[in-house]
C-alpha positions in Angstrom: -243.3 34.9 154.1 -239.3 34.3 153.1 -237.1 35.4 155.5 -233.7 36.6 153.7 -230.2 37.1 154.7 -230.0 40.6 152.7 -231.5 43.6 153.6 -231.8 44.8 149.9 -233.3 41.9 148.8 -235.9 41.7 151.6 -237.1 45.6 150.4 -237.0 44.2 146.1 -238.7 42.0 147.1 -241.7 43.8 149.0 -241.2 46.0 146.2 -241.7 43.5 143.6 -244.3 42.0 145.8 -245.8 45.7 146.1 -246.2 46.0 141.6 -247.0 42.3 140.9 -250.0 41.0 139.2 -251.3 44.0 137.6 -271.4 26.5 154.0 -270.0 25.3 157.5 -267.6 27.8 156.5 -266.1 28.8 160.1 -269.8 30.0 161.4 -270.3 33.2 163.3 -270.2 33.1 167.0 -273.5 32.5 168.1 -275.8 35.0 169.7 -277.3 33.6 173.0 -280.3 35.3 171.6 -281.6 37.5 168.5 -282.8 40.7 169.5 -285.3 43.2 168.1 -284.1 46.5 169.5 -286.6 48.3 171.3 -284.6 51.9 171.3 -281.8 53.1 168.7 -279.4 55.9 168.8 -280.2 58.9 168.9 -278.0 61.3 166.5 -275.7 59.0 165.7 -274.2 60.8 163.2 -274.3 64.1 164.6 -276.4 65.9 162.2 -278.5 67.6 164.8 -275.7 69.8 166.0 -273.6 72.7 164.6 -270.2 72.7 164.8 -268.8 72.9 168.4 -271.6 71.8 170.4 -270.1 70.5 173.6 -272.9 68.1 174.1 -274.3 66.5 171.0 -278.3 66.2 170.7 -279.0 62.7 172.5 -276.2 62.6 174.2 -274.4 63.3 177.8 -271.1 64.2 178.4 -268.8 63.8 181.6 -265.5 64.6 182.7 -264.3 64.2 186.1 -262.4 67.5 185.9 -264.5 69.4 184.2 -263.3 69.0 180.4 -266.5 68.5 178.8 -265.4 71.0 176.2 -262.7 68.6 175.0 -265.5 66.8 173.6 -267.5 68.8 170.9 -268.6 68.2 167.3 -267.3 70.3 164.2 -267.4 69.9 160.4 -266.0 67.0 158.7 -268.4 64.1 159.2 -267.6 61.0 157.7 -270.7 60.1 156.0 -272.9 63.6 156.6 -271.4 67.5 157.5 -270.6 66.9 161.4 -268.8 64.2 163.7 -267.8 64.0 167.3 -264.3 64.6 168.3 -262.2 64.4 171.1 -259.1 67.1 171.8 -258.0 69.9 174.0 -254.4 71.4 174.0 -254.2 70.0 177.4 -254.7 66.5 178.8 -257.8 65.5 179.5 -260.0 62.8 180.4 -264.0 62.8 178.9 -267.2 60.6 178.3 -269.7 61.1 175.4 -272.4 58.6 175.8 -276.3 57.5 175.7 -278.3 55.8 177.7 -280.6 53.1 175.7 -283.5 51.5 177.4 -286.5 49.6 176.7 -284.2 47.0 175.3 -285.1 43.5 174.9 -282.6 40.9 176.2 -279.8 39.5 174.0 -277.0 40.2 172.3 -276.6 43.7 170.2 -273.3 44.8 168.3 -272.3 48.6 168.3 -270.8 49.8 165.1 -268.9 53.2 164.5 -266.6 54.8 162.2 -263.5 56.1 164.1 -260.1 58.2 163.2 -257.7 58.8 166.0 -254.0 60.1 165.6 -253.1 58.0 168.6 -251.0 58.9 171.7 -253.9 58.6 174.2 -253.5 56.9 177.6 -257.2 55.1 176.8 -259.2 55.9 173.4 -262.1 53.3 173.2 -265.7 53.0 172.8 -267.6 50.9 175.6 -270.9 49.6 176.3 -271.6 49.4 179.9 -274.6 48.9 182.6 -276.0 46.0 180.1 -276.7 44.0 182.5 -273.1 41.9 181.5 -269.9 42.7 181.7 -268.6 46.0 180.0 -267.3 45.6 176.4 -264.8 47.9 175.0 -263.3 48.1 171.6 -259.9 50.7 171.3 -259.7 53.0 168.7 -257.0 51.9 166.2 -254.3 54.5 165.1 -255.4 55.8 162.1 -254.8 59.1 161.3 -256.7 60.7 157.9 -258.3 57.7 157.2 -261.7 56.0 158.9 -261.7 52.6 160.0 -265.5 51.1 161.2 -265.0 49.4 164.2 -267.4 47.2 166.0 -268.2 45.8 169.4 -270.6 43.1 170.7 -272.8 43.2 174.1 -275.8 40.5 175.5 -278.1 42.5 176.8 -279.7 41.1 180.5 -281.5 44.3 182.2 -283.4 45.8 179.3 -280.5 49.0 178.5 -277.3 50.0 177.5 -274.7 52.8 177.9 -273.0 53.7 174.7 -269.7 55.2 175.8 -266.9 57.4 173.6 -264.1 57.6 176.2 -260.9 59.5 175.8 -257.8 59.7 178.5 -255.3 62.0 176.9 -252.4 63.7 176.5 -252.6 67.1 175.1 -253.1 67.6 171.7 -254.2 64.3 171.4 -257.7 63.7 169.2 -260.5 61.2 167.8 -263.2 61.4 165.6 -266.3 59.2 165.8 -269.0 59.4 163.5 -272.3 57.2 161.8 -272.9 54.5 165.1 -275.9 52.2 165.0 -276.6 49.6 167.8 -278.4 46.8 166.5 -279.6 42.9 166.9 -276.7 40.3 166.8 -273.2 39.3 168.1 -269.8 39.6 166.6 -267.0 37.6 167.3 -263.1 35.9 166.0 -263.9 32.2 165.1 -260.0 32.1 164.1 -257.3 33.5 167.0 -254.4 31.4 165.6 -250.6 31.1 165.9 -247.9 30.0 163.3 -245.6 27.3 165.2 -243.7 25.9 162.2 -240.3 27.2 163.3 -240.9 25.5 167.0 -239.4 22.0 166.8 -236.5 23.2 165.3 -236.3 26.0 167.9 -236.9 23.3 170.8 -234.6 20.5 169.0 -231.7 23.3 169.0 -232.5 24.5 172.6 -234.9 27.1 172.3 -236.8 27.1 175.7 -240.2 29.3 176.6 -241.3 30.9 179.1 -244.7 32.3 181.1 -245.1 36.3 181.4 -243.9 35.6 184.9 -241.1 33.4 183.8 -242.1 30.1 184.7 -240.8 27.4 181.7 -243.5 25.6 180.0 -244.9 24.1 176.8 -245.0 27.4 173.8 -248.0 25.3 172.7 -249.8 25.1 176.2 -248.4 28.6 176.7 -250.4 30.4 173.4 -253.4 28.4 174.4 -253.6 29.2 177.2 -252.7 33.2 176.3 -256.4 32.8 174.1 -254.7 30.8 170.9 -256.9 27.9 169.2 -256.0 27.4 166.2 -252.3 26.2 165.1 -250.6 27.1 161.4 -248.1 24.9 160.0 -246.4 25.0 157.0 -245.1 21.9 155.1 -242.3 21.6 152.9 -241.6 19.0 150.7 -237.9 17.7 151.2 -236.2 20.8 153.0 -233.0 20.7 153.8 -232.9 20.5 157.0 -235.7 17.5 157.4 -237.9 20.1 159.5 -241.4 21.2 157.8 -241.7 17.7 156.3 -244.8 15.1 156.5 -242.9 13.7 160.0 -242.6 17.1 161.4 -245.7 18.6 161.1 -247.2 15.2 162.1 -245.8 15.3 165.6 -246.7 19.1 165.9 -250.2 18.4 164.9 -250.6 16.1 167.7 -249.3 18.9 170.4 -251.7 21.6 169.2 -254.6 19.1 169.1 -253.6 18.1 172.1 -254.7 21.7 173.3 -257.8 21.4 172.2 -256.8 23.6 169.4 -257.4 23.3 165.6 -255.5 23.1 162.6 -254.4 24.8 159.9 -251.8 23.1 157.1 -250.4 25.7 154.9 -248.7 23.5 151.8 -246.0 25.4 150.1 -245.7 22.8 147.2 -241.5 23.4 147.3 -238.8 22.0 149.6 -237.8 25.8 150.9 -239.9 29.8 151.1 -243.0 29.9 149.2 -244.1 33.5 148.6 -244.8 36.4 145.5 -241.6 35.9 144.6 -240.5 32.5 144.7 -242.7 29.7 144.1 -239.9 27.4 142.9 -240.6 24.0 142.4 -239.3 20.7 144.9 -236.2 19.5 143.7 -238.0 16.1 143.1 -240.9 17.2 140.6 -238.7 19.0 138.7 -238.8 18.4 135.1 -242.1 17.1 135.5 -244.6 17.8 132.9 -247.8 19.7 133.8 -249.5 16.9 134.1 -247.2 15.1 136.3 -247.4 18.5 138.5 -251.0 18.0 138.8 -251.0 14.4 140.0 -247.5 15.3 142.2 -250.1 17.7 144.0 -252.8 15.2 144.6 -250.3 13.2 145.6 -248.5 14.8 148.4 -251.4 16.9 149.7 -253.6 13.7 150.0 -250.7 11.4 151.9 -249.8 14.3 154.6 -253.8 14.8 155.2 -254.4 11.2 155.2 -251.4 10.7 157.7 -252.5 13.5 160.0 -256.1 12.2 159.8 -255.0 8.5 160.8 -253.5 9.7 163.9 -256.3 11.3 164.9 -255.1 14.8 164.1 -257.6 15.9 161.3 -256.6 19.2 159.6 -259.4 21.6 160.0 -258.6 23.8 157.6 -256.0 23.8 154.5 -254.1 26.2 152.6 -253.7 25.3 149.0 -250.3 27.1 148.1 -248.8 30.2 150.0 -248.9 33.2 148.9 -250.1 32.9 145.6 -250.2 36.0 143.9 -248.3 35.0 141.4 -249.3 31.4 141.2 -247.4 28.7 142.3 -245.2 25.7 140.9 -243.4 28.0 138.5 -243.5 27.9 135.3 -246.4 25.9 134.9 -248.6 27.3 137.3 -247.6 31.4 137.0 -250.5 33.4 136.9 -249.9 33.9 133.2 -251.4 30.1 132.5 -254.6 30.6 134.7 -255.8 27.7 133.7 -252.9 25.4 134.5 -252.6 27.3 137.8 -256.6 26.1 138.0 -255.7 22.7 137.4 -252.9 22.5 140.2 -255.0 24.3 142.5 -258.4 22.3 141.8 -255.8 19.1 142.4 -254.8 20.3 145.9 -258.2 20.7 146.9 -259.9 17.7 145.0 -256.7 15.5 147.6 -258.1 18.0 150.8 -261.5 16.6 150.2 -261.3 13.4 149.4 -259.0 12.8 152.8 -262.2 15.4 154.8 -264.9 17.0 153.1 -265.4 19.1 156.2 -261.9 20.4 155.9 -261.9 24.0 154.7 -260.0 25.4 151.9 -258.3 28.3 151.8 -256.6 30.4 148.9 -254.5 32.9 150.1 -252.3 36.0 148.9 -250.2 38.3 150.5 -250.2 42.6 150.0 -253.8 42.4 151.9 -254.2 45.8 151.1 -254.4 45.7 147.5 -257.3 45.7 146.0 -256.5 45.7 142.1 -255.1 42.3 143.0 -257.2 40.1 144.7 -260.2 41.5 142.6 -258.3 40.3 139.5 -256.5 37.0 141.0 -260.1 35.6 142.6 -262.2 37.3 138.9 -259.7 34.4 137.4 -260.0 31.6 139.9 -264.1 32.3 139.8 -263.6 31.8 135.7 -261.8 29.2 136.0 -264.4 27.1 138.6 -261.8 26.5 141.2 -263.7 25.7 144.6 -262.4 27.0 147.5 -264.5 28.4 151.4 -262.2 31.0 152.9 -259.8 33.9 151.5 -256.4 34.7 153.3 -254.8 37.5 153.7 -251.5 38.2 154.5 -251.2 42.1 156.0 -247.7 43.0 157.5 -248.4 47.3 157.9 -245.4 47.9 157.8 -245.1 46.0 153.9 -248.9 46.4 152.4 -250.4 50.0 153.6 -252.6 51.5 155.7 -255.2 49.1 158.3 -258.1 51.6 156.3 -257.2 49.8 153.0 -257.5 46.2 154.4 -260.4 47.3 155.8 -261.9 47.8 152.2 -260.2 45.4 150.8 -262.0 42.7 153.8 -265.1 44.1 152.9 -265.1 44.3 149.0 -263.9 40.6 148.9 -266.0 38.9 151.3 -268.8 40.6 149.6 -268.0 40.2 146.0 -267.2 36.2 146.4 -269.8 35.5 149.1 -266.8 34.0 151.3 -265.4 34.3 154.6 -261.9 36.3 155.0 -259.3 36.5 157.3 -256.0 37.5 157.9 -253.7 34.4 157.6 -250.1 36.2 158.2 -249.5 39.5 160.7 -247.1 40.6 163.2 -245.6 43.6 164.6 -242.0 44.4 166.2 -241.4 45.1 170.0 -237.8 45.8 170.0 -235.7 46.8 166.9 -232.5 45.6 167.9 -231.4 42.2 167.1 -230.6 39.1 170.0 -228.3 37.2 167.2 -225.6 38.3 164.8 -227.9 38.1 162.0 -229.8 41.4 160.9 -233.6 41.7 161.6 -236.2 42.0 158.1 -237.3 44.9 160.3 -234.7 47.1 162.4 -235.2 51.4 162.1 -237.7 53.3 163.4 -238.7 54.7 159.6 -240.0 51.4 158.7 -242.3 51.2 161.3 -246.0 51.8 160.9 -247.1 55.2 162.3 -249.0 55.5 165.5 -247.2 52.0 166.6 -244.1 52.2 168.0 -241.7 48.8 168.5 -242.2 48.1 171.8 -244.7 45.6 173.5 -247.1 48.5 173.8 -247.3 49.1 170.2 -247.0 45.0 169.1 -250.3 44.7 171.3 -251.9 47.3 169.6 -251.2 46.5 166.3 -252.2 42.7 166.9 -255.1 44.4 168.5 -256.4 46.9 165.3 -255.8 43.9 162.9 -258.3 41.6 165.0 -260.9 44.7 165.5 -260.4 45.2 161.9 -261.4 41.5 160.6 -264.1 41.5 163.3 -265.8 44.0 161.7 -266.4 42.7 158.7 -269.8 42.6 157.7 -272.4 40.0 157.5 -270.6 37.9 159.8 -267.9 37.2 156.9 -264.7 37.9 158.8 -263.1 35.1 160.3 -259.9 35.3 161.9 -256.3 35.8 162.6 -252.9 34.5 162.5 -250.1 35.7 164.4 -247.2 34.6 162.1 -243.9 33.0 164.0 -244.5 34.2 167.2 -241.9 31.2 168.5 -239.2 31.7 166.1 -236.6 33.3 168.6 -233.2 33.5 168.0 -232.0 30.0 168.4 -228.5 29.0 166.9 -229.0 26.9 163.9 -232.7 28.1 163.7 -232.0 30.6 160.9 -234.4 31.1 157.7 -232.4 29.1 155.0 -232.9 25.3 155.6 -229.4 24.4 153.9 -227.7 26.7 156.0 -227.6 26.5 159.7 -225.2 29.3 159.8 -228.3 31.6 158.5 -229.6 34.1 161.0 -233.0 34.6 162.4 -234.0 38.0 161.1 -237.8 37.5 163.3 -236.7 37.3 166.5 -237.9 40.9 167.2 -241.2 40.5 166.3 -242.0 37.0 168.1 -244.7 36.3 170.7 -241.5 35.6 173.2 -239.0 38.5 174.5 -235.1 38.1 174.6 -235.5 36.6 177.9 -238.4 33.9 176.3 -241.3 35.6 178.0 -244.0 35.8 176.6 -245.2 39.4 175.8 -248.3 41.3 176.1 -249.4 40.8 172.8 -250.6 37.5 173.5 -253.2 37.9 175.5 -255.6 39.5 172.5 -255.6 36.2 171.3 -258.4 35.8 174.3 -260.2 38.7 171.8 -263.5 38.2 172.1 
C-alpha cells in the first residue's frame, strides 16, 4: 500500500487500482482427534417448515422474555425456499438451537451461511455444553449478501448445543440458513502484524503503550495481544536508510525474539510498491532485462542469507508487492508475462536456495476481484512460475463487499490448489487526524457500512476478515495481516522517505490510539 500526501491522488489511484488488468504449505491446525459424527443436524436448512414457524422442525427456541416469535422462518432461503431469521420491531433477546448427542469425542466444525444488517448488542452462532469451552463465531455485517461462516469445537461428553443467538435492538435482523456440523477443526495458522514503520516511529520518539497504559515493547505488546507472525517490507536504498537490509535485520531479531515468525515482503524499489507504481531502484536503472533478473537474485538472496546467518530465518517471503500489474516496470509489466515470469522465478529461485522450507508468496491487492486474480495466476500457471501461498490485500473500504472476498478465497484456493490469505487489512477507529497531515481515510461516506470508525467497529471488521479466511474450505485459508498497526503519528515518520516533512495519513487506523494504547482490535489476533 502507498500512502500519499493528496487526497485526489489516493482516490485515482484506488480507482486506477479498481479497472487495472482487465506441501508444508502453512498446515491446518491440527484436530486433537478425527471424528465420525454419530448425529447431524436436523433441518438445517429449514425446509421442513412454512414460512413463520416460530420454532423450526429439530429445533428449540428460548427467550428469557418471552420473544420466541422474534425468531421464525420465512421465504428466502439461501440455498432452498426457507431460512431462519431473527427480528422483532422491538428489542429482543432469543436462542434457536439443537441439542446433538451420541457424538463421538473430538473436534467437529459448524458451518452456516449467515446475513445480518448489523446493529445488534450480540449476533453469533455458539456451540456450547461440548464438554469444552463454548465457541462462538459473530455474525459479520453483511447486509443482501451471504457470507458462510464457520466455527470449530472438541467434542469431550459425547453432544453439542448448536446455538443462533441474537441480543437486539429493534428492527434489528439475521438470516441463517444451510448449517452442517461435521468431523474436523478449523483454525488461523497466520494472525500477523505489519511493523515496517516501527523503528523509524521508535528512533523519532514514538512510544507504546498496554490497554491499561503501562509502556512496553509494540513487538512484546502484539504478541502478547495473540500476534505471531511479523511483516516487513524491504526497500532497496530509500531515502531515509529505513526499510533497508540493516533495518529489517534488527527488526527480524525482535519479532523472532517473540517467538514469532516472519514474513519479508520485497518491494524490488527504493520507495511504495503497489498497482500503480512499481518503479524501479534508482541503482538498477537502465539495466537490461537480464541484468534485472540477476539484480533480483541478487538482492533477495543477500537479505535472506543475512537474516538466516543471524539466526533469524524468514519463514515466509513475498516476491514483489502488490503485483497486479507486475513489477520492475517496464520490463516486468504484466504486458511481458514472460519477462515478469522470469523476474519472479528469479526471486524465488534466491528464496530457495537461501531455505527451501521458506514459503513463497505472490500477492495482489483489490482481493475482491475476481476477473483479476483468475487472469494474473491463468498467466503465472502458463508461464510455470512456482510459488505455495496467494495474498491478498482487502481494505473494504477500497475493494468491495467481505461476500466477494469470500468467493474470491474460495474460487482461488480451489482453482490453484494453494493456500490463501489476506496479507494487507485494516479498518479506522477515529476519523480525525493526530498530525497536520490528512488521513487516506477521514469521512464517514467512505466508510464500509455496518462498521462504524470507532474501536467497536475496527474490532469487528478485523474480526469478519479473520472469520472470513477461516472459512475457507479444505483447510486452504491461512491467515491475516493487520497492516501498520504501529505507524502512529510520529514527527518525521510520514509516508515519503525523502521527505520528513510528509504526514502520516494512517495514524487513524493503527493498532495504537492517540494516547498509544493499544485498542481492542488486538486482541482477535488471539482468534482461534
Amino acid at each position: 500500500m502507498h500512502p500519499t500526501t493528496v487526497r485526489s491522488r489516493i482516490r485515482l489511484r484506488a480507482a486506477a487500482v479498481a479497472t487495472a488488468l482487465g506441501a508444508l504449505l502453512l498446515a491446518p491446525l491440527p484436530a486433537a482427534q478425527q471424528a465420525e459424527a454419530a448425529a447431524t443436524l436436523t433441518n438445517a436448512g429449514f425446509e421442513s417448515d412454512a414460512t413463520g414457524t416460530a420454532t423450526p422442525a429439530g429445533w428449540s427456541t428460548y427467550s428469557a422474555a418471552g420473544q420466541n416469535a422474534a425468531s421464525f422462518t420465512e421465504a428466502g432461503g439461501r440455498g432452498g425456499g426457507y431460512r431462519l431469521s431473527h427480528w422483532s420491531a422491538s428489542a429482543y433477546k432469543v436462542e434457536t438451537y439443537q441439542y446433538l448427542s451420541g457424538l463421538a469425542n473430538g473436534t467437529y466444525t459448524l458451518s452456516a451461511w449467515v446475513r445480518s444488517g448489523g446493529g445488534q448488542n450480540s449476533a453469533h452462532l455458539a456451540l456450547r455444553n461440548c464438554g469444552s469451552a463454548e465457541q462462538r463465531t459473530d455474525l459479520p455485517v453483511t447486509s443482501t449478501s451471504w457470507i458462510r461462516i464457520v466455527t470449530p469445537v472438541t467434542v469431550t461428553g459425547g453432544a453439542c448445543t448448536v446455538s443462533i443467538n441474537s441480543d437486539a435492538k429493534a428492527g434489528n435482523w439475521l438470516n441463517v440458513d444451510d448449517l452442517t456440523f461435521t468431523a474436523g477443526s478449523t483454525g488461523l495458522a497466520v494472525r500477523g502484524v505489519d511493523v515496517s514503520s516501527l523503528r523509524k516511529s521508535e528512533d523519532l520518539g514514538g512510544t507504546y503503550r498496554s490497554s491499561s497504559g503501562t509502556t512496553g515493547d509494540a513487538v512484546a505488546l502484539l504478541k502478547n495481544a495473540g500476534a505471531n507472525y511479523g511483516r516487513l517490507k524491504v526497500w532497496v536504498n530509500p531515502a531515509d536508510g529505513y526499510n533497508d537490509k540493516a533495518r529489517v535485520l534488527a527488526t527480524a531479531q525482535r519479532i523472532k525474539a517473540q517467538g514469532m515468525k516472519l514474513l519479508v515482503d520485497f518491494h524490488y524499489s527504493d520507495i511504495w510498491a503497489d498497482p500503480g507504481a512499481q518503479t524501479k531502484p534508482a541503482a538498477w536503472q537502465g539495466h537490461s532485462y537480464t541484468q534485472l533478473k540477476t539484480d533480483v537474485y541478487n538482492h533477495t538472496y543477500d537479505v535472506l542469507n543475512a537474516l538466516k546467518a543471524q539466526g533469524t530465518t524468514a519463514d515466509m517471503v513475498q516476491i514483489g508487492n502488490e503485483i497486479n500489474t507486475g513489477m520492475l516496470w517496464p520490463e516486468g509489466s504484466t504486458s511481458n508475462w514472460s519477462q515478469l515470469a522470469g523476474l519472479l522465478g528469479s526471486g524465488v529461485s534466491a528464496a530457495k536456495a537461501v531455505s527451501s522450507s521458506t514459503q513463497i508468496a505472490l500477492h495482489l491487492a483489490n482481493g475482491g476481484d475476481n476477473a483479476l486474480y483468475r487472469t494474473w495466476f491463468d498467466n503465472a500457471t502458463a508461464q510455470g512460475v512456482s510459488y505455495d501461498v496467494i495474498a491478498f490485500s482487502f481494505y473494504g473500504y477500497w475493494h468491495g463487499a467481505l461476500s466477494s472476498l469470500q468467493a474470491n478465497l474460495d474460487d482461488i484456493s480451489a482453482r490453484y490448489g494453494k493456500k490463501v490469505m489476506v496479507a494487507e487489512t485494516a479498518y479506522p477507529f477515529r476519523l480525525d487526524s493526530e498530525d497536520a497531515h490528512e488521513n487516506i481515510i477521514d469521512l464517514s461516506s467512505e466508510l464500509v457500512s455496518g462498521y462504524p470508525a470507532s474501536a467497536a467497529g475496527q474490532s469487528a471488521w478485523l474480526r469478519d476478515v479473520m472469520n472470513v479466511v477461516e472459512a475457507v474450505p479444505n483447510g486452504r485459508g491461512l491467515g491475516v495481516f493487520y497492516w501498520e498497526p504501529t505507524w502512529t503519528a510520529v514527527t518525521g515518520n510520514g509516508w515519503d522517505p525523502a521527505d520528513s516533512s510528509s504526514g502520516n495519513g494512517w495514524e487513524n487506523q493503527a493498532l495504537f490510539d492517540y494516547d498509544s494504547k493499544l485498542l481492542p482490535a488486538a486482541t482477535w489476533l488471539a482468534h482461534r
